[in-house]
TORPA-4810 file (N, C-alpha, C, O; in nm, 3 decimals):
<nodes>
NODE_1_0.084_-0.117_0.000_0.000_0.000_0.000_0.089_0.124_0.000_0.183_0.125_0.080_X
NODE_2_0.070_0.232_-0.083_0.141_0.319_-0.095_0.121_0.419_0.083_0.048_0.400_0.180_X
NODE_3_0.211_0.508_0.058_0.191_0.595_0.180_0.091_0.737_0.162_0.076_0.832_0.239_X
NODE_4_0.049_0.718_0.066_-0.054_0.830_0.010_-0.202_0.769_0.067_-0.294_0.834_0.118_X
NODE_5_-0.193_0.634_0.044_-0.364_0.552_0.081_-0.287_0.515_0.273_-0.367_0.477_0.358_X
NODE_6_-0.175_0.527_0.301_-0.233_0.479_0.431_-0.215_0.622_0.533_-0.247_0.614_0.652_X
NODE_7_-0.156_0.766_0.468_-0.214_0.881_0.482_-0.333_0.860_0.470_-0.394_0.828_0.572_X
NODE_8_-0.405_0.872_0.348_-0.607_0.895_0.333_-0.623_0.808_0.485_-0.650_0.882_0.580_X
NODE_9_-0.610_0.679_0.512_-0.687_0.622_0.617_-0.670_0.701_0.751_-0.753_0.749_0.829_X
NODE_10_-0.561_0.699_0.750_-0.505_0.800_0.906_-0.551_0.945_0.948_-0.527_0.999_1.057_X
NODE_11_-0.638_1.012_0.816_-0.683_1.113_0.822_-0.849_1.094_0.846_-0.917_1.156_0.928_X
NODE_12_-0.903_0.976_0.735_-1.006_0.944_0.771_-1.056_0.876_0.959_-1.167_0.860_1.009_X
NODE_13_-0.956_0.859_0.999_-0.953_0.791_1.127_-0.952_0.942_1.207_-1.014_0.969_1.310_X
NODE_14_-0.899_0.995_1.160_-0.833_1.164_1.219_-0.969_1.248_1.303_-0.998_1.298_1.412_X
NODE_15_-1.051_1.209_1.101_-1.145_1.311_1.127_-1.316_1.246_1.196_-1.426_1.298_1.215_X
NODE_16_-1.276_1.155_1.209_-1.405_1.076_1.296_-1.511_1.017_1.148_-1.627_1.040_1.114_X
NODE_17_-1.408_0.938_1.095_-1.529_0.854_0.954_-1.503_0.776_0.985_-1.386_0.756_0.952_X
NODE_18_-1.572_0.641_1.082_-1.520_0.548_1.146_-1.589_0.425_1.145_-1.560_0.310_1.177_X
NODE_19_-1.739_0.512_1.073_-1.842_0.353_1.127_-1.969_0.439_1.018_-1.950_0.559_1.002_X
NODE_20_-2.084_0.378_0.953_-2.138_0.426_0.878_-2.229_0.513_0.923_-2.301_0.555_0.831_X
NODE_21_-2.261_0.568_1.058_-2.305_0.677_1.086_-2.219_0.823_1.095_-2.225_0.944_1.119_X
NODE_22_-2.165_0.749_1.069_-2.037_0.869_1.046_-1.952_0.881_0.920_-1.832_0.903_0.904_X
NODE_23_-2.069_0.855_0.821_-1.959_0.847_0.691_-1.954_0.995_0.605_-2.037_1.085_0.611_X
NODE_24_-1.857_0.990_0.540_-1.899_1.150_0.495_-1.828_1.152_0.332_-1.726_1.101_0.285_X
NODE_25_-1.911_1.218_0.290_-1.933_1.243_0.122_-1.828_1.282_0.094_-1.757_1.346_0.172_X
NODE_26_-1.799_1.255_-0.012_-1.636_1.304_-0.091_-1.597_1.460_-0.062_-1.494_1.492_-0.002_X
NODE_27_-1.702_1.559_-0.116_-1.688_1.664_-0.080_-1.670_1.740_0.080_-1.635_1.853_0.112_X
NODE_28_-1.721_1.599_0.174_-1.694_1.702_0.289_-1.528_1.634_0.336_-1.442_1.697_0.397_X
NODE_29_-1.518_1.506_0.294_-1.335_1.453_0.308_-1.271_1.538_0.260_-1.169_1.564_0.324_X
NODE_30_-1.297_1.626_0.120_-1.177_1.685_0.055_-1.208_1.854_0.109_-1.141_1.949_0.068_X
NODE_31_-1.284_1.862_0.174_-1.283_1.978_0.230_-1.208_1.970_0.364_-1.138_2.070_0.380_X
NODE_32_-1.200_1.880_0.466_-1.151_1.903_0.579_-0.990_1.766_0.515_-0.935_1.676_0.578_X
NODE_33_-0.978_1.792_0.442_-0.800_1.745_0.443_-0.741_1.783_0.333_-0.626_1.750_0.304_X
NODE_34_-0.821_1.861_0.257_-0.775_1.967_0.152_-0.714_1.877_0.029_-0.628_1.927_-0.044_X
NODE_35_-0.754_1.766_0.012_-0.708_1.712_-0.109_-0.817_1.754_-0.249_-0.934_1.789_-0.232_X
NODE_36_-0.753_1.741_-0.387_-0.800_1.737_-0.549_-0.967_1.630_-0.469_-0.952_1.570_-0.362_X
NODE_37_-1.051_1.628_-0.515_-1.165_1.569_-0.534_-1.157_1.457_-0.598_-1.192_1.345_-0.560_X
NODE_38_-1.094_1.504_-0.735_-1.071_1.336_-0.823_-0.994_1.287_-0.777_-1.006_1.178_-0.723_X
NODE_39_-0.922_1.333_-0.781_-0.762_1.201_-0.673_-0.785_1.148_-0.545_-0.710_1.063_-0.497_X
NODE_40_-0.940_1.216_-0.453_-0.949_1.161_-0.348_-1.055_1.028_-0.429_-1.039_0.907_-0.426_X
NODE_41_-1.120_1.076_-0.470_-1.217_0.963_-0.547_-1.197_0.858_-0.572_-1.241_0.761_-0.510_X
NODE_42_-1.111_0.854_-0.692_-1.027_0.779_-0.728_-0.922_0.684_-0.629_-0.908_0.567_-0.663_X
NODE_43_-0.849_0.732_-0.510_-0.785_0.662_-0.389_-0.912_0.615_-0.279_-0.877_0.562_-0.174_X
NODE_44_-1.041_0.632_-0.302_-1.091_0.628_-0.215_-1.207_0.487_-0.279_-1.265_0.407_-0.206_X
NODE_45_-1.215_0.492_-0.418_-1.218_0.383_-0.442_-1.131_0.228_-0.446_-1.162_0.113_-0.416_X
NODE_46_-1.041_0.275_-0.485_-0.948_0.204_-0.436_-0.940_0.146_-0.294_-0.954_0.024_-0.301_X
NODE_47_-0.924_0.183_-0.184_-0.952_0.139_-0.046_-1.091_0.098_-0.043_-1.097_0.016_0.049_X
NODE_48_-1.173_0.107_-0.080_-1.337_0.061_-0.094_-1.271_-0.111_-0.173_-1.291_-0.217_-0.113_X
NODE_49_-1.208_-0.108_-0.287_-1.193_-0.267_-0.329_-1.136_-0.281_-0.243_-1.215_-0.334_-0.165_X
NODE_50_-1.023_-0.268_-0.183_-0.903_-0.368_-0.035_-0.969_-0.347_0.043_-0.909_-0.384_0.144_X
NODE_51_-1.109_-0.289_0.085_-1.168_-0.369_0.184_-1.132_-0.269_0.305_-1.125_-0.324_0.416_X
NODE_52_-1.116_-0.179_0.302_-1.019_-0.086_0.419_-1.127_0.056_0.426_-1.134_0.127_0.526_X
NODE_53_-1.193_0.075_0.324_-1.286_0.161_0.322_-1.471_0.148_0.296_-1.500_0.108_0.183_X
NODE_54_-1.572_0.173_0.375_-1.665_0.125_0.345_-1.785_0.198_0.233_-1.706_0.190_0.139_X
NODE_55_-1.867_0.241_0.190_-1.906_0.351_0.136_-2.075_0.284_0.152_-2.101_0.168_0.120_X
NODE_56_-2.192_0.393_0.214_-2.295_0.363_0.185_-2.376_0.484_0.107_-2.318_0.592_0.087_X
NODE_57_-2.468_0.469_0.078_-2.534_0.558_-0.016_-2.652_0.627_0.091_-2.727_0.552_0.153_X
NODE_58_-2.660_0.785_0.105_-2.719_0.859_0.170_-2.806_0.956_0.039_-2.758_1.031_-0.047_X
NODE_59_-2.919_0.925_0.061_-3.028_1.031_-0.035_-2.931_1.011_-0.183_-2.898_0.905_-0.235_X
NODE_60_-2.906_1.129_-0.221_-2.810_1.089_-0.345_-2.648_1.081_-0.350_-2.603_1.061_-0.463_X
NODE_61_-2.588_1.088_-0.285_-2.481_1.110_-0.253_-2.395_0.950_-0.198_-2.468_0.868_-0.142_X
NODE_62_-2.252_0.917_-0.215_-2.210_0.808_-0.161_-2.181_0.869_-0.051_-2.213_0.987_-0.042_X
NODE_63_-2.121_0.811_0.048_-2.023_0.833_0.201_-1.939_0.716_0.251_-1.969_0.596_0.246_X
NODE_64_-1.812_0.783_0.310_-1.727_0.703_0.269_-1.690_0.732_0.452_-1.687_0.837_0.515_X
NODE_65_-1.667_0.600_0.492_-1.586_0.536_0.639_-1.503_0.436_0.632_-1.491_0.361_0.535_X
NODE_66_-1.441_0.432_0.737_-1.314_0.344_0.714_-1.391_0.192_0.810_-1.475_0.185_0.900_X
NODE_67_-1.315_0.093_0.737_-1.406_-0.048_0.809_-1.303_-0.087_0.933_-1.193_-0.032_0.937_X
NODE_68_-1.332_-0.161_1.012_-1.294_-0.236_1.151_-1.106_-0.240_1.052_-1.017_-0.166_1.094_X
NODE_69_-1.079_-0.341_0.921_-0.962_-0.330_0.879_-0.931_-0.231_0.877_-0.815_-0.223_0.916_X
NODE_70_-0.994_-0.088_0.837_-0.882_0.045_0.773_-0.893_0.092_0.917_-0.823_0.193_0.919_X
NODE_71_-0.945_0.074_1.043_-0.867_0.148_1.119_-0.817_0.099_1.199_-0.783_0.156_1.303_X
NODE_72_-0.790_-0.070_1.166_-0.678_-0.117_1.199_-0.553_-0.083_1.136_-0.455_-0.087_1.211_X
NODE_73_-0.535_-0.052_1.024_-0.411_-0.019_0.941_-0.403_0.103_1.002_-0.312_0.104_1.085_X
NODE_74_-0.483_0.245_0.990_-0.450_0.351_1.059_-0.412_0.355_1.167_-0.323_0.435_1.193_X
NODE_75_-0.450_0.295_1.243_-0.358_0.306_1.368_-0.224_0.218_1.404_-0.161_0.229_1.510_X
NODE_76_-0.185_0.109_1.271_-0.108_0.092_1.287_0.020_0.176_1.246_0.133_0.127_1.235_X
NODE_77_-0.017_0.320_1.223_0.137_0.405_1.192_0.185_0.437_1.317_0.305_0.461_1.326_X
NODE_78_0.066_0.444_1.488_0.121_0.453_1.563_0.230_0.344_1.638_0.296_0.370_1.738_X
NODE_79_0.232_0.253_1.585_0.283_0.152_1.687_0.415_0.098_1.608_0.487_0.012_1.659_X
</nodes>
């Protein structure tokens, strides 16, 4: 896994996207960690296939949390 996707998780862990009541739309991730939109998209699908990111669908919009795995990996930068 590159260090760009296990940044995204560590930030997603950061900012409290943790569990699917707490998932949050592309636009509000790339607003509070200041990344491109498409490049978060795009990395954020990506962690959605490995299983590290979850995404459910709210009214029209996706939302995106990290699963029991991605914040196991995120917190493994502390240790």
């Amino acid at each position: 896994m590159s260090l760009l996707l296990k940044k995204l998780l560590g930030m997603l862990n950061n900012i409290g996207a943790v569990n699917p009541s707490n998932a949050l739309t592309l636009v509000e991730i790339s607003n509070r960690i200041k990344m491109d939109m498409k490049e978060l998209g795009q990395k954020l699908e990506e962690l959605v296939k490995a299983g590290y990111v979850g995404k459910v669908r709210d009214l029209e919009e996706d939302k995106y949390y990290l699963t029991p795995t991605g914040i196991l990996v995120a917190l493994s930068a502390y240790s």
